[in-house]
C-alpha positions, 0 to 999 in steps of 0.5 A: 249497028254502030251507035254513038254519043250525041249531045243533047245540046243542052246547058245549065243556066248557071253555067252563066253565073260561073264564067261571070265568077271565073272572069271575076276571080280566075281569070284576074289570078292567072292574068296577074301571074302570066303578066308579072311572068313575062314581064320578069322572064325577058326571054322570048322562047320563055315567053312564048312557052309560058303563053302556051301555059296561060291558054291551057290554064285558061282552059283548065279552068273553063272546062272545070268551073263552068262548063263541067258544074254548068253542065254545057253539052253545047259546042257553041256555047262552050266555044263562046265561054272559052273565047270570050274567057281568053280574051278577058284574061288576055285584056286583064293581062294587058292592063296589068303590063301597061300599069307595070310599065308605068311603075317601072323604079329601076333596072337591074342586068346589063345592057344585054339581058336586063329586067325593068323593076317594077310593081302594079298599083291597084287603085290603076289597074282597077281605074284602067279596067273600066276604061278600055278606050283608054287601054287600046290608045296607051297600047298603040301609043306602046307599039309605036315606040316600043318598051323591051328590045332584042339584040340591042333594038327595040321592038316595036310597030309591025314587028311589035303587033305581029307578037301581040297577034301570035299572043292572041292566037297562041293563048285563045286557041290552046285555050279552046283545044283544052275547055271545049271538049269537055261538052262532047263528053256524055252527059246521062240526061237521066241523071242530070249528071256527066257519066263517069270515066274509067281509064282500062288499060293499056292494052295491046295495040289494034291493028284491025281497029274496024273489026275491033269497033263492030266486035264492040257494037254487037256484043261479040264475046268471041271476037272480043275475047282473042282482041282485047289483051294487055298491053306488054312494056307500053313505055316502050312498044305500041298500046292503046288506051281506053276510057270508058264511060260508065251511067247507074242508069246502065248507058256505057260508051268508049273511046279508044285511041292507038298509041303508035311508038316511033323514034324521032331524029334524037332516037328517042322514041314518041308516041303518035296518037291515032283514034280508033273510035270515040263514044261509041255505045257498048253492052253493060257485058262489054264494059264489064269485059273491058273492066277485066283485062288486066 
């Protein structure tokens, strides 16, 4: 029978002190940088690329510092870190661009693209930090009268609050999609320790990823023997890839996803992600097989 990996649910009470750590030192970094990014770079497909980059940095160092050293198998609490990680970041950021608006000394560029001067006062951004009824009001006084234009018009009101809302959601959800996976991943309870994970592979690409999941459930040698075969030319031809997950304590699991090639409208050929199985228990002999495809 198909066995797979559950979470036990559990977490290490340090995991608290290292997102206090993280808030206090990380997220204040990547903050500082994103706001002097977007502030410097006034082009909005930039911006939105390099908020995309702020909530997987975010995520990054979430499933790194806190939930990886912190040991958090909990979904939900992992969920709430990385929420409440986002948003500290994003309101630090948000302190930092009100106190570069207020220093603004100059600009430089032309009436079409031009770049306000300007640089943080520390002693500012700390006072504004601590006082978030007073960020919120200077915020919404900024919506009504704007501080960056396109083409000539300033942006501001519904428009205005419209960007700020696709802000929020763009940097908290990569933010999620990147940290949060990490507490799913198998943890030996008898090791106290997460399991180790090998990549193998590529290897040929599953048409029967069924038969392929029961031939790894049962042990079967045979089967598994005219299956599992390397991948030829996989930058160019269907493949999979295969993690596999390895205790001292004799515990293996596998996840493996087909990697399907198809040309986009430029010809250019992408690959499609497809899951054939996820943490799925396997024999030591199993894992030694899949450690030998070459």
């Amino acid at each position: 029978m198909e066995q797979y990996y559950k979470s036990s649910g559990k977490y290490s009470p340090l995991s608290f002190a290292l997102w206090i750590g993280v808030a206090l030192i990380a997220l204040p970094i990547l903050a500082l940088i994103y706001a002097y990014s977007i502030w410097y770079i006034p082009i909005p497909y930039i911006n939105f690329f390099i908020t995309g980059i702020f909530g997987f940095l975010i995520g990054i160092v979430v499933s790194k510092l806190v939930l990886k050293v912190g040991k958090v198998r909990n979904g939900k609490l992992a969920f709430v870190f990385c929420l409440f990680a986002a948003l500290t970041a994003l309101y630090i950021h948000w302190v930092v661009w009100i106190d570069l608006a207020f220093n603004v000394t100059g600009t430089v560029g032309s009436d079409t693209i031009g770049i306000a001067k300007s640089n943080i006062n520390i002693g500012e951004v700390i006072s504004l930090l601590l006082q978030p009824k007073a960020v919120f009001s200077i915020m919404g006084e900024i919506n009504e009268v704007g501080v960056w234009g396109i083409k000539g018009g300033t942006v501001k009101g519904g428009f205005l609050t419209f960007i700020w809302v696709i802000e929020i959601l763009l940097t908290t959800v990569v933010a999620l999609i990147t940290a949060v996976g990490q507490s799913s991943k198998p943890f030996c309870e008898v090791e106290n320790s997460w399991f180790e994970e090998n990549k193998v592979g590529p290897l040929s690409h599953f048409e029967d990823g069924g038969s392929l999941v029961k031939a790894l459930s049962i042990g079967d040698m045979d089967a598994l023997g005219t299956m599992l075969k390397p991948a030829t030319d996989p930058k160019k031809n269907h493949h999979s890839t295969v993690t596999l997950y390895d205790a001292k304590s004799g515990e293996n699991f596998v996840t493996i996803t087909n990697q399907i090639g198809k040309l986009n409208d430029k010809n250019e050929l992408k690959f499609e992600t497809v899951p054939v199985t996820s943490f799925l228990k396997i024999s030591q002999a199993v894992a030694d097989t899949l450690k030998q495809v070459r």
